[in-house]
PDB file as gemmi writes it, atoms N, CA and C in Angstrom:
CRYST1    1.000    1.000    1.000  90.00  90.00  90.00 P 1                      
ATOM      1  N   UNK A   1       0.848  -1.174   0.000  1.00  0.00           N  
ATOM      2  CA  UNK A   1       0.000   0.000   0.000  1.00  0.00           C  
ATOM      3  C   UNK A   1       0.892   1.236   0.000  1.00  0.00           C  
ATOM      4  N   UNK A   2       0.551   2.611  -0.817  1.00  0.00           N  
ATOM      5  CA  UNK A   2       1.281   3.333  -0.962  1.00  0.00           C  
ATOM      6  C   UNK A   2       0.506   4.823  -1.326  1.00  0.00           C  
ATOM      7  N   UNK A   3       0.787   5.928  -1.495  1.00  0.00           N  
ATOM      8  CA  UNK A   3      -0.319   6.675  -1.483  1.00  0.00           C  
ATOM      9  C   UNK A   3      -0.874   6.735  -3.126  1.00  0.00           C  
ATOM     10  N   UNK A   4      -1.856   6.444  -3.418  1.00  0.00           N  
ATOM     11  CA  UNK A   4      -2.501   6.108  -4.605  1.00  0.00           C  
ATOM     12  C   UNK A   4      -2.529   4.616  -5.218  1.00  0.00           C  
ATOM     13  N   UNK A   5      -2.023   3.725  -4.375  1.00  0.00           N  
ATOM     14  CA  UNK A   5      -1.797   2.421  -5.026  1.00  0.00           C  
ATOM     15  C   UNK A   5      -2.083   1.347  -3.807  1.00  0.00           C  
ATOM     16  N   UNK A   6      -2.742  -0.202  -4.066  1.00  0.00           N  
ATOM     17  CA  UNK A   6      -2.780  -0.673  -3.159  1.00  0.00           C  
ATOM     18  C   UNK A   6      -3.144  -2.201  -4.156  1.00  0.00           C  
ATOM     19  N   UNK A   7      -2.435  -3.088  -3.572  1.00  0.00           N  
ATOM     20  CA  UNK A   7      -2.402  -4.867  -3.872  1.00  0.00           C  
ATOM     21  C   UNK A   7      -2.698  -5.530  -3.068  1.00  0.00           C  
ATOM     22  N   UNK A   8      -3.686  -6.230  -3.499  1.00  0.00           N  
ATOM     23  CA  UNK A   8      -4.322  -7.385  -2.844  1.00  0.00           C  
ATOM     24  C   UNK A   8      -4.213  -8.762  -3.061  1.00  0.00           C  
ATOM     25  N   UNK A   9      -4.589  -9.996  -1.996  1.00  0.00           N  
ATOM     26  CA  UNK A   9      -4.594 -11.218  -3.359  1.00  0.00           C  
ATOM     27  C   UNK A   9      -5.610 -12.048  -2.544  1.00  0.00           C  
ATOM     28  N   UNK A  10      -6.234 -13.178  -3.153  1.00  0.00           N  
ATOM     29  CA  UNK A  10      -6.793 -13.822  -2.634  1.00  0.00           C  
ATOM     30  C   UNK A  10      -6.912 -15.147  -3.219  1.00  0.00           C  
ATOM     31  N   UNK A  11      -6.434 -16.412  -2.521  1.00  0.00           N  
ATOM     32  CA  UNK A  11      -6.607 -17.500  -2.595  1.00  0.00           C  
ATOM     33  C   UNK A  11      -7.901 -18.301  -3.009  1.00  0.00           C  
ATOM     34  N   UNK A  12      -8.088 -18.347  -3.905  1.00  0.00           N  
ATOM     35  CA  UNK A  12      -9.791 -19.389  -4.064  1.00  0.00           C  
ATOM     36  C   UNK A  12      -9.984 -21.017  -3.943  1.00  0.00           C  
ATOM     37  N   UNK A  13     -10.853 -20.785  -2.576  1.00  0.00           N  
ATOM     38  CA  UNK A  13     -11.364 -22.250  -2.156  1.00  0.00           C  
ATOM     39  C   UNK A  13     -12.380 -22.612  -3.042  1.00  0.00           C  
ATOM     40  N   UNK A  14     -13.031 -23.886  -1.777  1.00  0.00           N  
ATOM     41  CA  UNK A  14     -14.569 -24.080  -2.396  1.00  0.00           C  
ATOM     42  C   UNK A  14     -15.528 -23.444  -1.961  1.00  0.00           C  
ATOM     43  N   UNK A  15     -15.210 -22.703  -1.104  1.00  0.00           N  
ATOM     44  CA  UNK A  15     -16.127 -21.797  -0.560  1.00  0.00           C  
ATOM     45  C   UNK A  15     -16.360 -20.288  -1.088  1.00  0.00           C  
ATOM     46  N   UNK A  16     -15.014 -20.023  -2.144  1.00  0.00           N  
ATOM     47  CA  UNK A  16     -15.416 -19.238  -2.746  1.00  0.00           C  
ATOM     48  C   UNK A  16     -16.216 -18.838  -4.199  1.00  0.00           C  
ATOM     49  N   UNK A  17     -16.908 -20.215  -4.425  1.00  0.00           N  
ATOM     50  CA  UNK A  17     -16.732 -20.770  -5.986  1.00  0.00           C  
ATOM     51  C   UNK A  17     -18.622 -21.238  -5.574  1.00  0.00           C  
ATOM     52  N   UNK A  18     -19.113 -20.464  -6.980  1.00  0.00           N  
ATOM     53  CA  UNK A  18     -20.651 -20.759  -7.074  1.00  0.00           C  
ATOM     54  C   UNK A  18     -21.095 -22.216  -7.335  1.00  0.00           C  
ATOM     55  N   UNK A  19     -22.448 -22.303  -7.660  1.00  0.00           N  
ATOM     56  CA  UNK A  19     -22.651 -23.833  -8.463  1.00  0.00           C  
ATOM     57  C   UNK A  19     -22.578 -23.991  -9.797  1.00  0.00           C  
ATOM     58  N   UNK A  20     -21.584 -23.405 -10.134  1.00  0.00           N  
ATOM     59  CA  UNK A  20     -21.441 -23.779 -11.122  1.00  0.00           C  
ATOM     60  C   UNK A  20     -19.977 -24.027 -11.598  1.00  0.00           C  
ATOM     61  N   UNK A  21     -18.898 -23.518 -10.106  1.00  0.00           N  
ATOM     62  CA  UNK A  21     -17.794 -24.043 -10.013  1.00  0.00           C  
ATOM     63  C   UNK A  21     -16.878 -23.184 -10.382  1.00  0.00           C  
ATOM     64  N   UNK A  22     -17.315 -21.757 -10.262  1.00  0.00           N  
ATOM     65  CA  UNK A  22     -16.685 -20.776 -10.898  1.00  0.00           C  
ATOM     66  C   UNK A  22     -16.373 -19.957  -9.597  1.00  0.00           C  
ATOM     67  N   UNK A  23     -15.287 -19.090  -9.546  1.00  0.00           N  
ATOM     68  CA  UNK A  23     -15.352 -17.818  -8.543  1.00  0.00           C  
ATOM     69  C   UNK A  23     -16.677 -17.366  -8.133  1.00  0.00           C  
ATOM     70  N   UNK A  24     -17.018 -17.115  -7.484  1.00  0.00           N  
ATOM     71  CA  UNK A  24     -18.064 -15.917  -7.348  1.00  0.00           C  
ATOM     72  C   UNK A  24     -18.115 -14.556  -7.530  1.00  0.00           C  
ATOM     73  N   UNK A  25     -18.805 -13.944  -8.182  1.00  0.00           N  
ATOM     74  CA  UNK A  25     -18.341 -12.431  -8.570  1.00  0.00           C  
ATOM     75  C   UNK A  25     -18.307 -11.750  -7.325  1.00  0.00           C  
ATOM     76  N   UNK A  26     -18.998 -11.942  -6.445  1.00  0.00           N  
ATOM     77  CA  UNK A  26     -19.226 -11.224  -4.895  1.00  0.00           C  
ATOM     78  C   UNK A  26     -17.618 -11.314  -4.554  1.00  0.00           C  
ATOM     79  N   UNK A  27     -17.051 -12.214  -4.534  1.00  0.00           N  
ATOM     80  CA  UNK A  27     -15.779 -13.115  -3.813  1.00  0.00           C  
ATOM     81  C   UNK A  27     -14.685 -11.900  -4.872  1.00  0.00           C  
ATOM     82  N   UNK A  28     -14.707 -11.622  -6.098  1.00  0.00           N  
ATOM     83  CA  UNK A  28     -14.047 -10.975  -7.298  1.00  0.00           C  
ATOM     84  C   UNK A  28     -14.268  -9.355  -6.658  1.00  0.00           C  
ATOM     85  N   UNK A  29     -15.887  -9.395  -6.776  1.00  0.00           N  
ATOM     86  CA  UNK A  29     -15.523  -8.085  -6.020  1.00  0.00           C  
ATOM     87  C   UNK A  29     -15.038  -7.256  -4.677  1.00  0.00           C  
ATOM     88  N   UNK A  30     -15.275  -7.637  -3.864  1.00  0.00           N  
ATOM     89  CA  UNK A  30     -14.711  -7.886  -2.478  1.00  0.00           C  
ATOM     90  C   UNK A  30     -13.109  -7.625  -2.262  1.00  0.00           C  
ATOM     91  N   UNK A  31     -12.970  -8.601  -3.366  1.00  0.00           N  
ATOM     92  CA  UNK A  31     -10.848  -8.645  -2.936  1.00  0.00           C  
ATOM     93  C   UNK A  31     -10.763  -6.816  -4.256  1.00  0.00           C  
ATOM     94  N   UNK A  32     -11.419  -6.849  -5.048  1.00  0.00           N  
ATOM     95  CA  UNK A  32     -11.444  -5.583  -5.671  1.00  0.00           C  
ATOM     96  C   UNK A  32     -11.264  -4.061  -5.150  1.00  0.00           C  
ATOM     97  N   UNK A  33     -13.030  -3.885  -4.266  1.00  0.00           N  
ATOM     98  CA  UNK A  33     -13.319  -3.248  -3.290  1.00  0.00           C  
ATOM     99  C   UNK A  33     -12.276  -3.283  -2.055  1.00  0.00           C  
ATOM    100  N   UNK A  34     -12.055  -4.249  -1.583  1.00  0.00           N  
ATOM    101  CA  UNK A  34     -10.308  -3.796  -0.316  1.00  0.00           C  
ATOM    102  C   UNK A  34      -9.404  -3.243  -1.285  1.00  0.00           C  
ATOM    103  N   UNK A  35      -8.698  -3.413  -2.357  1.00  0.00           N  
ATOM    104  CA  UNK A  35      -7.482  -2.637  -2.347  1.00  0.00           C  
ATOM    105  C   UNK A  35      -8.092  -1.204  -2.590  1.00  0.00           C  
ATOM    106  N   UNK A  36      -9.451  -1.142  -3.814  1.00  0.00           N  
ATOM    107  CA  UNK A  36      -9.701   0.556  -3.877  1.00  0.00           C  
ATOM    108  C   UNK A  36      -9.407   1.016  -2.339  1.00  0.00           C  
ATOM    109  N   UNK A  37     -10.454   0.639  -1.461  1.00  0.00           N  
ATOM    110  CA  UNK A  37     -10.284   0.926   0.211  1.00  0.00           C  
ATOM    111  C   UNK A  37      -9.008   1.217   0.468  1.00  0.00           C  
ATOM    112  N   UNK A  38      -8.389   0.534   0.412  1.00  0.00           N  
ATOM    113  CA  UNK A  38      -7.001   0.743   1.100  1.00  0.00           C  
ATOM    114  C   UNK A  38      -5.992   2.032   0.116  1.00  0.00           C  
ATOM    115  N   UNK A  39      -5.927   1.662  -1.366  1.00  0.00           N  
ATOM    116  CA  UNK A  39      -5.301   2.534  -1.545  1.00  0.00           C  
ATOM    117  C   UNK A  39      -5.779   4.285  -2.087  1.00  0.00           C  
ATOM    118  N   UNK A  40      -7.242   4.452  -1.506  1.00  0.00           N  
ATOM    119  CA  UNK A  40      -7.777   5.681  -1.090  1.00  0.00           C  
ATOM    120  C   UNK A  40      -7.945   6.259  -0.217  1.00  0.00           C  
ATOM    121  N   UNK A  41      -7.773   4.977   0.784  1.00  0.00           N  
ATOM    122  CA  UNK A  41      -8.064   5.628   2.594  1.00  0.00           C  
ATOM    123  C   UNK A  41      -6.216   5.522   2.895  1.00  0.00           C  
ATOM    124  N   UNK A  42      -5.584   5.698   2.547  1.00  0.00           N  
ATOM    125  CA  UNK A  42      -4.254   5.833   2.644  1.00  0.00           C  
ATOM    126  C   UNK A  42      -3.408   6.447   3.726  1.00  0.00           C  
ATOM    127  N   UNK A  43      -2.657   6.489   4.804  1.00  0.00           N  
ATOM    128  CA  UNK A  43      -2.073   7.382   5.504  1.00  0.00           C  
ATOM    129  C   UNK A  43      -3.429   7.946   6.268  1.00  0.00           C  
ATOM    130  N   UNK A  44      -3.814   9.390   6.429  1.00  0.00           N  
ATOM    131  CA  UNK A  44      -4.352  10.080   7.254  1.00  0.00           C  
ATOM    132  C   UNK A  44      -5.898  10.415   6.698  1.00  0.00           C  
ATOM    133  N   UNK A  45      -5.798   9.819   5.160  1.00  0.00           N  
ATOM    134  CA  UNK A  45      -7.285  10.426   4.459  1.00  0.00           C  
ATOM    135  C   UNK A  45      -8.567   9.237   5.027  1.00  0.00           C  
ATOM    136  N   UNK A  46      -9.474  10.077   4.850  1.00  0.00           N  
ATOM    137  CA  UNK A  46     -10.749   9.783   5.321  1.00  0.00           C  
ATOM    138  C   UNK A  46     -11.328   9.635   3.781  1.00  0.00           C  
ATOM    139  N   UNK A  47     -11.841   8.298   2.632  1.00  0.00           N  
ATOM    140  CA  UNK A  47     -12.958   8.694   1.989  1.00  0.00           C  
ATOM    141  C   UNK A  47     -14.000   7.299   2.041  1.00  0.00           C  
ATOM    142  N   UNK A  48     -14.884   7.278   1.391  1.00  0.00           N  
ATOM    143  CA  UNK A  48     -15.960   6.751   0.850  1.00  0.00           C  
ATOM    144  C   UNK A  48     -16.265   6.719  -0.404  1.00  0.00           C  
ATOM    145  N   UNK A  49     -16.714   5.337  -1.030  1.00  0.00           N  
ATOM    146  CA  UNK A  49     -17.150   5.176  -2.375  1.00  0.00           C  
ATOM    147  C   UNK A  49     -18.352   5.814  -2.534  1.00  0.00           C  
ATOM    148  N   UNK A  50     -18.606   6.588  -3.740  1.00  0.00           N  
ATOM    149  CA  UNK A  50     -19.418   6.923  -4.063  1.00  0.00           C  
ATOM    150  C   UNK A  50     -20.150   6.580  -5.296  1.00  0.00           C  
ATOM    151  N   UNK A  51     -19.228   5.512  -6.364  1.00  0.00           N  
ATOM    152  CA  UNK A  51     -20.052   4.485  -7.095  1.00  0.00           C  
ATOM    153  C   UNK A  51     -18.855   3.619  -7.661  1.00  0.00           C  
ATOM    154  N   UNK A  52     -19.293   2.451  -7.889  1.00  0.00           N  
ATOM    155  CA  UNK A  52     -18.151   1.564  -8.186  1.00  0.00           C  
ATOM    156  C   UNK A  52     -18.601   0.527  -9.378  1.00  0.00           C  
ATOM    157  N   UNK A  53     -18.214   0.351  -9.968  1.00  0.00           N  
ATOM    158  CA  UNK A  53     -18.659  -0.725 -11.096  1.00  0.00           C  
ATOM    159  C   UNK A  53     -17.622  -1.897 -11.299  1.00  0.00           C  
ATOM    160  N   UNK A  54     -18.177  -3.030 -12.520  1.00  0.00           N  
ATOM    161  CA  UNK A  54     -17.184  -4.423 -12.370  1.00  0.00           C  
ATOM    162  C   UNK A  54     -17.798  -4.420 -13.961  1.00  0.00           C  
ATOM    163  N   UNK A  55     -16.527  -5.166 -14.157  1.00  0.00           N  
ATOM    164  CA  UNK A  55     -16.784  -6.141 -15.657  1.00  0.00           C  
ATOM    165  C   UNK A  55     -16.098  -7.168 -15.432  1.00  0.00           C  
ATOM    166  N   UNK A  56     -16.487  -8.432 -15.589  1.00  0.00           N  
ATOM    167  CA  UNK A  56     -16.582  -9.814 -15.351  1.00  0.00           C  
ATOM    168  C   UNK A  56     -15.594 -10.631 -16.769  1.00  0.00           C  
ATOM    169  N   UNK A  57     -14.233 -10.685 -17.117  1.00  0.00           N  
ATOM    170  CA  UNK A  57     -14.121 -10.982 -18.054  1.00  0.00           C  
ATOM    171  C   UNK A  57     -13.386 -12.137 -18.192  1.00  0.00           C  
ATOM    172  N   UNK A  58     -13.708 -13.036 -17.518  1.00  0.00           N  
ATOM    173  CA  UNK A  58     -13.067 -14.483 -17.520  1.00  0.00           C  
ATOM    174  C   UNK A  58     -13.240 -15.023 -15.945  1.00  0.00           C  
ATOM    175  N   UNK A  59     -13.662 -16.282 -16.352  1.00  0.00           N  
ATOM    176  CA  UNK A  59     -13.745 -17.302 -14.790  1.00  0.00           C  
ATOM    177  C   UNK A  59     -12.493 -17.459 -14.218  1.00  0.00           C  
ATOM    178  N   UNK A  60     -12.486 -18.007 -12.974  1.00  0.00           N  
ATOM    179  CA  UNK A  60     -11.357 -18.766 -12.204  1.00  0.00           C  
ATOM    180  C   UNK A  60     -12.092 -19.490 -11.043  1.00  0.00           C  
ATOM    181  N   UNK A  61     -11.160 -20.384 -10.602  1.00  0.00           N  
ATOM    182  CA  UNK A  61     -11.768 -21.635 -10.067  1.00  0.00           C  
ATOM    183  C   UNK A  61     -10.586 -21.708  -9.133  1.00  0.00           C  
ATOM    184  N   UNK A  62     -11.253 -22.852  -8.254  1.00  0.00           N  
ATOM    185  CA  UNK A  62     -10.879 -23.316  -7.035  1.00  0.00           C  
ATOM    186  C   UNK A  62      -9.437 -23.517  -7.243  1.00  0.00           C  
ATOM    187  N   UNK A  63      -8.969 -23.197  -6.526  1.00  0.00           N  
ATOM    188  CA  UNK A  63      -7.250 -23.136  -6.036  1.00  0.00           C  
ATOM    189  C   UNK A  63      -6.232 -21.994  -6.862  1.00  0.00           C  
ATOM    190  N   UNK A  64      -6.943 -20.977  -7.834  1.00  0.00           N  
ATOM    191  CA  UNK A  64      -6.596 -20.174  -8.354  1.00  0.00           C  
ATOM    192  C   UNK A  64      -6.132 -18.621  -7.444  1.00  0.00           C  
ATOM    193  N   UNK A  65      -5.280 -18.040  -7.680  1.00  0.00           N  
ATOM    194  CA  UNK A  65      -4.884 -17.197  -6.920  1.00  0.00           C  
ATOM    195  C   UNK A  65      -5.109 -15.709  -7.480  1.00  0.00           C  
ATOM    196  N   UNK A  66      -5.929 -14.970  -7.167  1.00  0.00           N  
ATOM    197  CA  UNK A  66      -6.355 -13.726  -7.405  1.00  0.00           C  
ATOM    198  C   UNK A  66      -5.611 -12.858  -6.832  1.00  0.00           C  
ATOM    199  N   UNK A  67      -5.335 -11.615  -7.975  1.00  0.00           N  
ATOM    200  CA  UNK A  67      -4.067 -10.595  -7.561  1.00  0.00           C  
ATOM    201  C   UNK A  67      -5.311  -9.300  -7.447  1.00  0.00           C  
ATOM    202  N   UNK A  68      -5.616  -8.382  -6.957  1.00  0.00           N  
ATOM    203  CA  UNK A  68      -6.287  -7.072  -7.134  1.00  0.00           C  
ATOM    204  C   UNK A  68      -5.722  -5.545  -7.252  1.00  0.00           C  
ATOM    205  N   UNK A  69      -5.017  -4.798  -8.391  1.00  0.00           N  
ATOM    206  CA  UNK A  69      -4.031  -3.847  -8.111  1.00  0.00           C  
ATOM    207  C   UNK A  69      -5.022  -2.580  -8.428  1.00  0.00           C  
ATOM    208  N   UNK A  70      -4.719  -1.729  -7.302  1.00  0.00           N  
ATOM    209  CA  UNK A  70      -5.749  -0.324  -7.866  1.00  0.00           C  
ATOM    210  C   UNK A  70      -4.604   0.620  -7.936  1.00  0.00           C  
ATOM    211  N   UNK A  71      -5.141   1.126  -8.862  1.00  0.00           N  
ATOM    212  CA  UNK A  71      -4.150   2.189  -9.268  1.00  0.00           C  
ATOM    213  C   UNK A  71      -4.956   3.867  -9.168  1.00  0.00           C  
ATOM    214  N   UNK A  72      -4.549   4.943  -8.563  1.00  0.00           N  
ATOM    215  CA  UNK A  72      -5.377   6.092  -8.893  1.00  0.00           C  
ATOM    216  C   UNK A  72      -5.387   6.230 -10.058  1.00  0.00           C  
ATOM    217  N   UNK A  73      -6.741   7.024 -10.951  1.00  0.00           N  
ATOM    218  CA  UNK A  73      -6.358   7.659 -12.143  1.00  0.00           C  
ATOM    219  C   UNK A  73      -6.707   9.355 -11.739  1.00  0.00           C  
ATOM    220  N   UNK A  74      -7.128   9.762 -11.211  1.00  0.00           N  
ATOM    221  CA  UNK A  74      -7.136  11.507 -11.394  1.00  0.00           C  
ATOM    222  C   UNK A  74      -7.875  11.479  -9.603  1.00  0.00           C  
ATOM    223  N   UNK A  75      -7.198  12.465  -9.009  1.00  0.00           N  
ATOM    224  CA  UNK A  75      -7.445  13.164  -7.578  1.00  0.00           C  
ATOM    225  C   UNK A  75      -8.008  14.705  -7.605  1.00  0.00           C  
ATOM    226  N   UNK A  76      -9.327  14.536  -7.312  1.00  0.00           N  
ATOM    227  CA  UNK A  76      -9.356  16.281  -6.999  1.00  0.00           C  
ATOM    228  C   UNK A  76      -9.259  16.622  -5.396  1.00  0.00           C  
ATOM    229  N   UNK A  77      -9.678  17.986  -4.279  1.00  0.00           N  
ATOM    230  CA  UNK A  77      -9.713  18.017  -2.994  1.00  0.00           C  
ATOM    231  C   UNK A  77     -10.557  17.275  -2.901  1.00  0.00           C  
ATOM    232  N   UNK A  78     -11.906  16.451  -3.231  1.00  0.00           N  
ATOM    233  CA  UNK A  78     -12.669  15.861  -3.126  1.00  0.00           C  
ATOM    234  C   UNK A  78     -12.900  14.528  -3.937  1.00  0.00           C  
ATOM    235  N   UNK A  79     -12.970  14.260  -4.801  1.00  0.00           N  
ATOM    236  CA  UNK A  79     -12.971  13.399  -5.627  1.00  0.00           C  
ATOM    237  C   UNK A  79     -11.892  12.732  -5.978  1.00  0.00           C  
ATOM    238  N   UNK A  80     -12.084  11.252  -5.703  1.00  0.00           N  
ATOM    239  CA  UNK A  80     -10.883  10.118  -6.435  1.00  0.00           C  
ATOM    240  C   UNK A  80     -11.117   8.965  -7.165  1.00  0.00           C  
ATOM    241  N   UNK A  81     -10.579   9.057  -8.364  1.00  0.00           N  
ATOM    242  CA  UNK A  81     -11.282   7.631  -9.407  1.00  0.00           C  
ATOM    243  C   UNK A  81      -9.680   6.953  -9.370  1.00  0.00           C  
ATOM    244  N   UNK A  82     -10.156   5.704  -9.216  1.00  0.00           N  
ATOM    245  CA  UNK A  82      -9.727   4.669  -9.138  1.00  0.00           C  
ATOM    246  C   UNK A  82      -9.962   3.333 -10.172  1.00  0.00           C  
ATOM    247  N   UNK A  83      -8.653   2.901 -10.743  1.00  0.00           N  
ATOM    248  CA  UNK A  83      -9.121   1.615 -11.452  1.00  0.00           C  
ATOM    249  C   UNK A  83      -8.699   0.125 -10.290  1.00  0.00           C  
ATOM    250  N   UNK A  84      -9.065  -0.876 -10.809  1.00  0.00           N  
ATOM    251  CA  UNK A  84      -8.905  -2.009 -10.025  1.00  0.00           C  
ATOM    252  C   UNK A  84      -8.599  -3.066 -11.178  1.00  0.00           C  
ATOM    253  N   UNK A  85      -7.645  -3.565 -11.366  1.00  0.00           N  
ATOM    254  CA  UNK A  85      -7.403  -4.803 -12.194  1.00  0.00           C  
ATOM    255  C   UNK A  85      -7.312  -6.191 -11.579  1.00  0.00           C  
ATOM    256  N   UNK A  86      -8.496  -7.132 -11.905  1.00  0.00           N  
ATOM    257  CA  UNK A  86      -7.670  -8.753 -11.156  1.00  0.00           C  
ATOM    258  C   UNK A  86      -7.467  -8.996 -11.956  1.00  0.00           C  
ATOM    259  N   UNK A  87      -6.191 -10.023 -11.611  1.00  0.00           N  
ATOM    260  CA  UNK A  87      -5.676 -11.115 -12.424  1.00  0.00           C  
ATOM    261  C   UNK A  87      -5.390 -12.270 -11.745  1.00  0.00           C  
ATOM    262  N   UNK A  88      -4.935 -13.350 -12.667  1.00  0.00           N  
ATOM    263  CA  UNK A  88      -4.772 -14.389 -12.016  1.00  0.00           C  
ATOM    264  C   UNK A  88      -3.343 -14.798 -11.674  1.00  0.00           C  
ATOM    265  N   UNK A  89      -2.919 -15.615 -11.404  1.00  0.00           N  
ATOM    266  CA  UNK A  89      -1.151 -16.279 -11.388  1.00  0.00           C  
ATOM    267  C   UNK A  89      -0.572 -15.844 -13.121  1.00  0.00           C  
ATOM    268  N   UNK A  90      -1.643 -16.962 -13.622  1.00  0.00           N  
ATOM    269  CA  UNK A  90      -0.808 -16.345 -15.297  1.00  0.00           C  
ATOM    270  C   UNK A  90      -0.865 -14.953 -15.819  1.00  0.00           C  
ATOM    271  N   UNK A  91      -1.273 -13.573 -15.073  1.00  0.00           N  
ATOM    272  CA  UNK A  91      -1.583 -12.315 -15.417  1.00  0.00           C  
ATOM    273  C   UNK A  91      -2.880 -12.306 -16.413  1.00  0.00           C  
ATOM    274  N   UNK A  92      -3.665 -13.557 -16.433  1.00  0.00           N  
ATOM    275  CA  UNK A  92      -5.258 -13.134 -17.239  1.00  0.00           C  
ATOM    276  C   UNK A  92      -5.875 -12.439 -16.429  1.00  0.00           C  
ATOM    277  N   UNK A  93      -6.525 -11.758 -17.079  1.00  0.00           N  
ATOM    278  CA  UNK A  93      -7.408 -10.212 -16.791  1.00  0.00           C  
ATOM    279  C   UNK A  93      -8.628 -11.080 -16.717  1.00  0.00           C  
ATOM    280  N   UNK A  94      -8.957 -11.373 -14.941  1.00  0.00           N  
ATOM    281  CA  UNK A  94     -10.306 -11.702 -14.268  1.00  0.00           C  
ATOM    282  C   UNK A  94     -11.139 -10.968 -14.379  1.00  0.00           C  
ATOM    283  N   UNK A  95     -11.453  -9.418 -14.012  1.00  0.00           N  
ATOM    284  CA  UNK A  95     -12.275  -8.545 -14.011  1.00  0.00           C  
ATOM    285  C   UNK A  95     -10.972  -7.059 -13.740  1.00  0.00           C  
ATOM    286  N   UNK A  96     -12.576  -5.913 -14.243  1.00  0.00           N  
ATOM    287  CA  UNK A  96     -12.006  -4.705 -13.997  1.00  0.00           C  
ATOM    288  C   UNK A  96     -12.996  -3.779 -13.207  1.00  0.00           C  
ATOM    289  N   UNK A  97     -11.978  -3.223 -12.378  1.00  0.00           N  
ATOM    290  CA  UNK A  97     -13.140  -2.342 -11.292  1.00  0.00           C  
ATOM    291  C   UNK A  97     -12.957  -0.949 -11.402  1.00  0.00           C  
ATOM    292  N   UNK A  98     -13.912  -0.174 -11.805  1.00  0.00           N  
ATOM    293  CA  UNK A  98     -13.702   0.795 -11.016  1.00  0.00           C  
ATOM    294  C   UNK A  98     -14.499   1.558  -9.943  1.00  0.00           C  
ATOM    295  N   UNK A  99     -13.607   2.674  -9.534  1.00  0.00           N  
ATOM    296  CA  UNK A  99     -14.195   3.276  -8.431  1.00  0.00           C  
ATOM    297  C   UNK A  99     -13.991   4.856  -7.951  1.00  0.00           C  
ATOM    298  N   UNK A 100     -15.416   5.234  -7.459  1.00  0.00           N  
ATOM    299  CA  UNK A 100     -14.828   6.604  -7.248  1.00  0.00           C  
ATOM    300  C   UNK A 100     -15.246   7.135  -6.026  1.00  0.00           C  
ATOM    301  N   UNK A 101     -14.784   7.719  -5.660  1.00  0.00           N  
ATOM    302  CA  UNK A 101     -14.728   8.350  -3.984  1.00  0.00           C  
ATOM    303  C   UNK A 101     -14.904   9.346  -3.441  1.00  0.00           C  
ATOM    304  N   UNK A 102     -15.339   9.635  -2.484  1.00  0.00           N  
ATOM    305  CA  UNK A 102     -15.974  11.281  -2.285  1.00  0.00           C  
ATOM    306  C   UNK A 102     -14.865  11.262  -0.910  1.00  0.00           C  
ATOM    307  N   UNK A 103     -13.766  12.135  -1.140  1.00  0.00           N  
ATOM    308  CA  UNK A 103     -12.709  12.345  -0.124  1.00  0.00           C  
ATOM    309  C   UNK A 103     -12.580  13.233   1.277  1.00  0.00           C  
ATOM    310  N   UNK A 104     -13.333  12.728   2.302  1.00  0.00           N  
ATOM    311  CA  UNK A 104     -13.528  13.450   3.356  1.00  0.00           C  
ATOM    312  C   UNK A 104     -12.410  14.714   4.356  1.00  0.00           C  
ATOM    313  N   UNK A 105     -11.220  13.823   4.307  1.00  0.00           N  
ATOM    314  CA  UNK A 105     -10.401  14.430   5.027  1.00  0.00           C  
ATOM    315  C   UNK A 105      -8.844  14.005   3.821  1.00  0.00           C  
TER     316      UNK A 105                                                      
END                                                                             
């Protein structure tokens, strides 16, 4: 974690995986949603999402290892958009997040 940047990862069980044997998008978004969190609430700042979206662009399955990297793209005194990339071990592009933030302190 760093100021504008933050990596995540997450291990996939069977508990994270629908019936149909796939990740769960909840489970995709989640490890997504923590790094935006982390690398917007950074050091001393205070914010909150104020809308966030996903695109879903390839499965992963049980024992697969999910990476989540957010990167800032533009900061105002108030406002912060954020992208979110997962990937997997082989660097395939799981989903893409973004997010934007209403910056309190």
């Amino acid at each position: 974690v760093k100021d504008g940047y933050a990596k995540a990862s997450l291990k996939i069980t069977r508990d994270h995986t629908n019936f149909h044997g796939v990740t769960h998008g909840g489970a995709v978004f989640t490890l997504a949603d923590c790094a935006f969190a982390e690398a917007v609430n950074f050091g001393e700042r205070k914010a909150v999402a104020i809308q966030v979206s996903i695109n879903f662009l390839n499965p992963s399955y049980e024992g697969d290892a999910l990476t989540a990297e957010a990167v800032r793209v533009s900061e105002s005194k108030k406002i912060g958009l954020y992208n979110v990339k997962i990937t997997d071990k082989e660097n395939k592009l799981i989903a893409l997040f973004s997010g934007t933030a209403y910056i309190k302190v």
